[in-house]
C-alpha positions in Angstrom: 129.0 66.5 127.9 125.5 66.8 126.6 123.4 63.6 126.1 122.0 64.2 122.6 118.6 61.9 123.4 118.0 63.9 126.7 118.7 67.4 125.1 116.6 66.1 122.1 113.3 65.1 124.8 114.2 68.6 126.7 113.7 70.4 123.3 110.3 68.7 122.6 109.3 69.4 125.6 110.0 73.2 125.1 108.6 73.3 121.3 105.0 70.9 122.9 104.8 73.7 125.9 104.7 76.9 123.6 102.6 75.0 121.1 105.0 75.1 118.4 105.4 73.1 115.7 109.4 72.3 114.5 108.9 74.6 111.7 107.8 77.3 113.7 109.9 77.2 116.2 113.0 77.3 114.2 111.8 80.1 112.8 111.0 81.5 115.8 114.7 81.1 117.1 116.2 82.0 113.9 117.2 78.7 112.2 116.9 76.2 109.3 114.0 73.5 109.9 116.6 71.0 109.3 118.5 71.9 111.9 115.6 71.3 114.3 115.3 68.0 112.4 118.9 66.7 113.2 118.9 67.7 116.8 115.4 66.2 117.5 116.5 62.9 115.5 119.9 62.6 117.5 121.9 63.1 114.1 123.3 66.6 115.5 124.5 67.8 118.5 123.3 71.2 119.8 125.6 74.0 119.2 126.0 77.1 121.3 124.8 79.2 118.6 121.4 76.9 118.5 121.4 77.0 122.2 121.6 80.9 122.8 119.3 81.3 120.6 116.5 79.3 122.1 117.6 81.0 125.5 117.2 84.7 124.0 114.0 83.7 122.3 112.4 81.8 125.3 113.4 83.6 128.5 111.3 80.5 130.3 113.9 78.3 129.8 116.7 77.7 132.0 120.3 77.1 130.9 121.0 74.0 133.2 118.1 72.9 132.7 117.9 72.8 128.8 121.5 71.5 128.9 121.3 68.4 131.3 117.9 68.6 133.0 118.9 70.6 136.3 116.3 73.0 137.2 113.0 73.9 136.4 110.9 74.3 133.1 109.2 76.7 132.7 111.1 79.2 135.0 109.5 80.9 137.7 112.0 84.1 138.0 112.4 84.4 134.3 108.5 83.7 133.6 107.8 86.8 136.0 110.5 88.7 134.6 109.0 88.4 131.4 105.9 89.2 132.2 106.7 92.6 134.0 109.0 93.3 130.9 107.1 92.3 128.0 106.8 95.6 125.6 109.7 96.4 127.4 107.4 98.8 129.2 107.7 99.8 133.1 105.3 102.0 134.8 106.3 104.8 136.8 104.0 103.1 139.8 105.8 100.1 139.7 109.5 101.8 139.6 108.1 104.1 142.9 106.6 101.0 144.3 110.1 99.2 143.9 112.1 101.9 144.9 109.9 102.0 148.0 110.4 98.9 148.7 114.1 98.6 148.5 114.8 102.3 150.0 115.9 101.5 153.9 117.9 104.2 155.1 119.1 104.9 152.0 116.5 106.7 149.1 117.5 106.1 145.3 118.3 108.6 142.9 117.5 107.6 139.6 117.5 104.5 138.3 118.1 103.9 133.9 116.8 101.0 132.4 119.2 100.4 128.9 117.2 98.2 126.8 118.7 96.0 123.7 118.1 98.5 121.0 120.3 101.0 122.3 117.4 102.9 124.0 117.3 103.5 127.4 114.3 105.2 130.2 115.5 107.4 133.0 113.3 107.3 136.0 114.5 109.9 138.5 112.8 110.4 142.3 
């Protein structure tokens, strides 16, 4: 069960580290001010609508960790992954770099990166 006062101080914490102000930040996530409002005040309790929604929006932030304060804020894995993803854009050096790396006795063939918008980027060695 979520503690509404602790999820309610997790959330600040998460609008004050990306400089955001309520309004912003439920726009940011795709909902209603007021709905920032209710949660912040204790009057509402998250749903897992509200909750997705800050995790898709704000790859930083942990599940466990935004749900009962297990974990890390920002994330370390998620923060990188972000940061090699952003503009969903990969260089060929770093795919040849990875695939080097991970290649043991084994070499890779391809590797296909799908993204969201029903794109996708082939990389083949």
């Amino acid at each position: 069960m979520i503690n509404n006062e602790d999820f309610a101080k997790r959330l600040q914490k998460v609008i004050e580290f990306y400089g955001e102000s309520a309004a912003s930040f439920a726009e940011k996530i795709g909902v209603q001010r007021s709905s920032i409002s209710h949660i912040l005040s204790g009057r509402n309790k998250p749903s897992l609508d509200f909750i997705l929604k800050i995790l898709s929006s704000f790859p930083e932030v942990e599940l466990y960790w935004l749900l009962n304060g297990k974990g890390t804020f920002p994330s370390e894995v998620n923060s990188k992954t972000d940061t090699v993803l952003s503009d969903d854009k990969i260089s060929d050096s770093l795919v040849k770099k990875t695939v080097e790396e991970e290649a043991t006795n084994r070499s890779i063939e391809r590797i296909i990166i799908f993204y969201t918008d029903g794109s996708f980027k082939n990389y083949q060695n």
